[in-house]
C-alpha positions as CSV (number, residue, x, y, z in Angstrom):
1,X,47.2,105.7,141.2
2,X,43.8,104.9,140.1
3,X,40.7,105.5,142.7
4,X,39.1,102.5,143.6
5,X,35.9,101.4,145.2
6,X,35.9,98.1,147.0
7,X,33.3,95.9,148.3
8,X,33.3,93.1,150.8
9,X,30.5,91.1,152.3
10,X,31.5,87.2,152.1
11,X,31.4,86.7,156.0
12,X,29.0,88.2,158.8
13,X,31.3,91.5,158.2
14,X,30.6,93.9,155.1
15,X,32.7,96.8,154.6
16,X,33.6,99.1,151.6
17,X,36.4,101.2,151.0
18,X,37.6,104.2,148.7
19,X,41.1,103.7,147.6
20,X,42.8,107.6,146.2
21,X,46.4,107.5,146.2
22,X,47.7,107.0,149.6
23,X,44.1,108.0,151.2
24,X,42.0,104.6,152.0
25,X,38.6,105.6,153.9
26,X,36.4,102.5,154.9
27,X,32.8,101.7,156.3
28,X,31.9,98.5,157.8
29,X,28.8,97.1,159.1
30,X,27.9,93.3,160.7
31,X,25.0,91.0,160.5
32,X,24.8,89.3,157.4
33,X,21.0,89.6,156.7
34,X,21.4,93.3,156.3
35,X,24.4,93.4,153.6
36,X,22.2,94.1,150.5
37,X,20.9,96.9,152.7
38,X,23.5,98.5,154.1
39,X,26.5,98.5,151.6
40,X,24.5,101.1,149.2
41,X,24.1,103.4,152.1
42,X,28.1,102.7,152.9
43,X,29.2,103.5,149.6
44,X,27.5,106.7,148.9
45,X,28.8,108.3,152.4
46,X,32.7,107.3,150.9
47,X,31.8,109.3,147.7
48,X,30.1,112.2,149.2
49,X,32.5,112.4,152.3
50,X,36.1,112.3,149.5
51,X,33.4,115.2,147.2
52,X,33.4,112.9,144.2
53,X,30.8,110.5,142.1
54,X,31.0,106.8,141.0
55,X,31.9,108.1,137.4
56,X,35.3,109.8,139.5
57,X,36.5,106.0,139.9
58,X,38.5,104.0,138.1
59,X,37.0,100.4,138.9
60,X,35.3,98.7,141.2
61,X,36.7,95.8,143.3
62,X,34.9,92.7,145.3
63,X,35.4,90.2,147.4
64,X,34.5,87.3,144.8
65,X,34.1,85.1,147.2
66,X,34.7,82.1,148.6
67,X,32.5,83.0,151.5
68,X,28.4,82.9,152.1
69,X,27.0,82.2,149.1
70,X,24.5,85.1,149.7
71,X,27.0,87.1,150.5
72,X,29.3,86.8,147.5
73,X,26.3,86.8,145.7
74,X,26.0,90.2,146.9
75,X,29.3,92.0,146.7
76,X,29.1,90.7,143.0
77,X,25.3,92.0,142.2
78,X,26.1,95.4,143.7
79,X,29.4,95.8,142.2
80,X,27.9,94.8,138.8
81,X,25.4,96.6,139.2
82,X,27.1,99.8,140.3
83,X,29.6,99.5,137.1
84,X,26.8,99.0,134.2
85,X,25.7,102.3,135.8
86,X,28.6,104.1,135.9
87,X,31.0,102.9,132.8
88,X,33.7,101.2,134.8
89,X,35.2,98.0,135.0
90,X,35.0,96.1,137.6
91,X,38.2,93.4,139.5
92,X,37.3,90.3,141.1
93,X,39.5,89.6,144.6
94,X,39.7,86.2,146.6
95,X,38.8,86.9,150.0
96,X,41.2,84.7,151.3
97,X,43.7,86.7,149.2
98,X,42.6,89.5,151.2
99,X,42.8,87.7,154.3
100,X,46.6,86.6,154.0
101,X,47.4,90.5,153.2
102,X,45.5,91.5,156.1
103,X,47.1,88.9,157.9
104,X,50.7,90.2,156.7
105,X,49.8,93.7,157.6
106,X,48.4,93.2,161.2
107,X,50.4,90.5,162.2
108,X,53.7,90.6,159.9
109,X,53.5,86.8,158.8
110,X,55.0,86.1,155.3
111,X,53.8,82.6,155.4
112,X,50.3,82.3,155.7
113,X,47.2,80.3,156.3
114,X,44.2,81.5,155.7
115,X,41.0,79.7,156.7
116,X,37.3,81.0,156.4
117,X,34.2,79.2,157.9
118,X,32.2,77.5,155.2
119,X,29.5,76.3,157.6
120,X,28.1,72.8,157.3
121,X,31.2,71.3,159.1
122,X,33.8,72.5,156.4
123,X,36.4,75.9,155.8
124,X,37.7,77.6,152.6
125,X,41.2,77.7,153.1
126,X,44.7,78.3,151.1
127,X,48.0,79.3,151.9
128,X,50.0,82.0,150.8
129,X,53.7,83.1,150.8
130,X,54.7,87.3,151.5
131,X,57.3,88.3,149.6
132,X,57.3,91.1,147.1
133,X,54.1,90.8,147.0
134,X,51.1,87.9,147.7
135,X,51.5,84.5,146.2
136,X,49.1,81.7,146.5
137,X,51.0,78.2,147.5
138,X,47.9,76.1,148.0
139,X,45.2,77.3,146.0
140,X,41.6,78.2,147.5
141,X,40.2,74.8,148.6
142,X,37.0,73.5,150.3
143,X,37.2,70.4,152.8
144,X,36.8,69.3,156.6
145,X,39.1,71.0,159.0
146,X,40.9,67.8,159.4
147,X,42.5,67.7,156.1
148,X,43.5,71.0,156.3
149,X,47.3,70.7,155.2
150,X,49.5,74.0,154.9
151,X,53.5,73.0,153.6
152,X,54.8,74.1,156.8
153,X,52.5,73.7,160.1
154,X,54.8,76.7,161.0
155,X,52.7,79.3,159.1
156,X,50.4,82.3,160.6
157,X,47.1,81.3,160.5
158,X,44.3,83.5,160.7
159,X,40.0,83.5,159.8
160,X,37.3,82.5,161.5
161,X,37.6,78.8,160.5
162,X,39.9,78.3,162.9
163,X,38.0,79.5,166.1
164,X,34.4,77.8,164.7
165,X,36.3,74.5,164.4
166,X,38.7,74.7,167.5
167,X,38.2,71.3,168.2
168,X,38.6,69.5,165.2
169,X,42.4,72.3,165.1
170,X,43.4,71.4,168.5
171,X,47.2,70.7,168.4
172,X,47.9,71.6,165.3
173,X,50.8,73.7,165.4
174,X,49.5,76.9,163.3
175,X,46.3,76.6,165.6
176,X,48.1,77.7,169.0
177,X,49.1,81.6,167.5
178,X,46.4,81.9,165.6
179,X,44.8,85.2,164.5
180,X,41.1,83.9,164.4
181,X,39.8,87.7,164.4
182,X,41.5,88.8,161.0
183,X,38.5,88.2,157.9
184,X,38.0,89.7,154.3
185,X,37.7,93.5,154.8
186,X,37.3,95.5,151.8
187,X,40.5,97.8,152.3
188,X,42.5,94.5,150.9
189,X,40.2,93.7,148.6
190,X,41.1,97.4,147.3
191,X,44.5,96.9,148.0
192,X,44.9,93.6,145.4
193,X,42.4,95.0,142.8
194,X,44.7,98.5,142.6
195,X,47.6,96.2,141.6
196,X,45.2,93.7,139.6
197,X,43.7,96.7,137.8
198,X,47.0,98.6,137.3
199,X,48.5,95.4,135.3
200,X,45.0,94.8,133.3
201,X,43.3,93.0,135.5
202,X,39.6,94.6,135.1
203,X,36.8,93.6,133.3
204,X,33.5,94.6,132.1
205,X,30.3,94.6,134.4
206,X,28.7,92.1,132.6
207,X,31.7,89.4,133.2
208,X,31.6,89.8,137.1
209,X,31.3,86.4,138.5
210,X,31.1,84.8,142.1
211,X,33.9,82.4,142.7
212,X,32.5,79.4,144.1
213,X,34.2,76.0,145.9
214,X,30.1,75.0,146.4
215,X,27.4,74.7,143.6
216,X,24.1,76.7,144.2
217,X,21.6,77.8,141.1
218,X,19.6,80.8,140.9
219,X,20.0,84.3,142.4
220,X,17.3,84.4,145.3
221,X,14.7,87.8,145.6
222,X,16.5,89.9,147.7
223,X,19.5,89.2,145.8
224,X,18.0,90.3,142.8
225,X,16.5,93.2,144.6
226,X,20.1,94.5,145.8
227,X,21.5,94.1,142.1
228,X,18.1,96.2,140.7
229,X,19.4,98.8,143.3
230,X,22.7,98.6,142.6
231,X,21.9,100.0,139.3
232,X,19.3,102.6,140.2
233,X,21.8,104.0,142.4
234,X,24.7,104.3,140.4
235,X,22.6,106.1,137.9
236,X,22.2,108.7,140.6
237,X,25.4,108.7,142.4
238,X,26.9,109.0,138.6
């Protein structure tokens, strides 16, 4: 199996994890404000505690959002950055991919709904069907809570959406079960890229890109900053 490096930090929650065979090792750390800072730190403990480099990985995966736009922002920069140092290609995962496989894993639901706080008053949310694998059924979408509208209100819902907007989900059937605690974690992020990257899925650094459900323009200075270090780093850790 190839070794992957994944990277998460759409939500309040960034994490990375080191994918080798059946061995996944993860870090995680909260408080969004510190992701640029901390995920660096994160990753080179995963190399140095498995006794390999950057240049011993196959690809590296990340969360490609939707999620804070910071934060995707991010998890993209670093990754990019970390792959034009090393050589490797890098695999773009939907964090509410990653959600509904958590989801599956934790909970054992094969129909899913995923749901992700988008601030402002809105979620990203999809749904998603377990079996053989992860399929999308309603693709990633951005709206109000209300029009939130899975195929069967009998599905497994999970993500934070669900618990900022209680409310506005009251008595919705997937609402009452909910798993409000499960979010995008990098271990499923590694998970989907191994099979993404296994059936030709990667691409070269210079084609990562955020996936976004809102517009915003320019990277801001600490993003920047994170992507500068990205690169530094991986000329080290390489």
């Amino acid at each position: 199996m190839p070794i992957i490096l994944a990277i998460e930090t759409s939500s309040e929650l960034a994490s990375c994890a080191l994918l080798r065979g059946a061995l996944v090792s993860s870090r995680d750390s909260s408080g969004v404000r510190t992701h640029s800072q901390s995920i660096l730190p994160m990753v080179q403990s995963l190399l140095a505690e498995a006794g390999i480099t950057l240049a011993d990985c196959d690809a590296i995966a990340y969360g490609s959002g939707p999620g804070s736009f910071t934060g995707v922002r991010t998890a993209c920069g670093i990754a990019q950055g970390l792959a034009f140092g090393a050589g490797l290609p890098v695999v773009p995962v939907v964090t509410l991919d990653a959600m509904a496989l958590a989801c599956h894993q934790r909970h054992g639901n094969t129909d899913i709904l995923a749901v992700l706080d988008a601030r402002m008053g809105e979620v990203y949310w999809a749904q998603y069907r377990y079996a053989d694998g992860l399929h999308a059924v309603v693709a990633p979408t951005l709206s109000a809570p209300a029009p939130v509208a899975p195929l069967d209100e009998s599905v497994g819902a999970c993500g934070n959406g669900l618990s900022a907007y209680a409310e506005a989900f009251a008595g919705r059937a997937f609402a009452a079960a909910a798993h409000a605690e499960v979010m995008p974690h990098a271990t499923q992020i590694g998970q989907l890229a191994r099979l993404a990257f296994a059936a030709g899925a990667g691409v070269p650094a210079a084609q990562a890109q955020p996936l976004y459900l809102r517009n915003k323009i320019a990277f801001t200075t600490a993003e920047r900053s994170a992507m500068q270090a990205a690169k530094a780093a991986a000329g080290t850790a390489a």
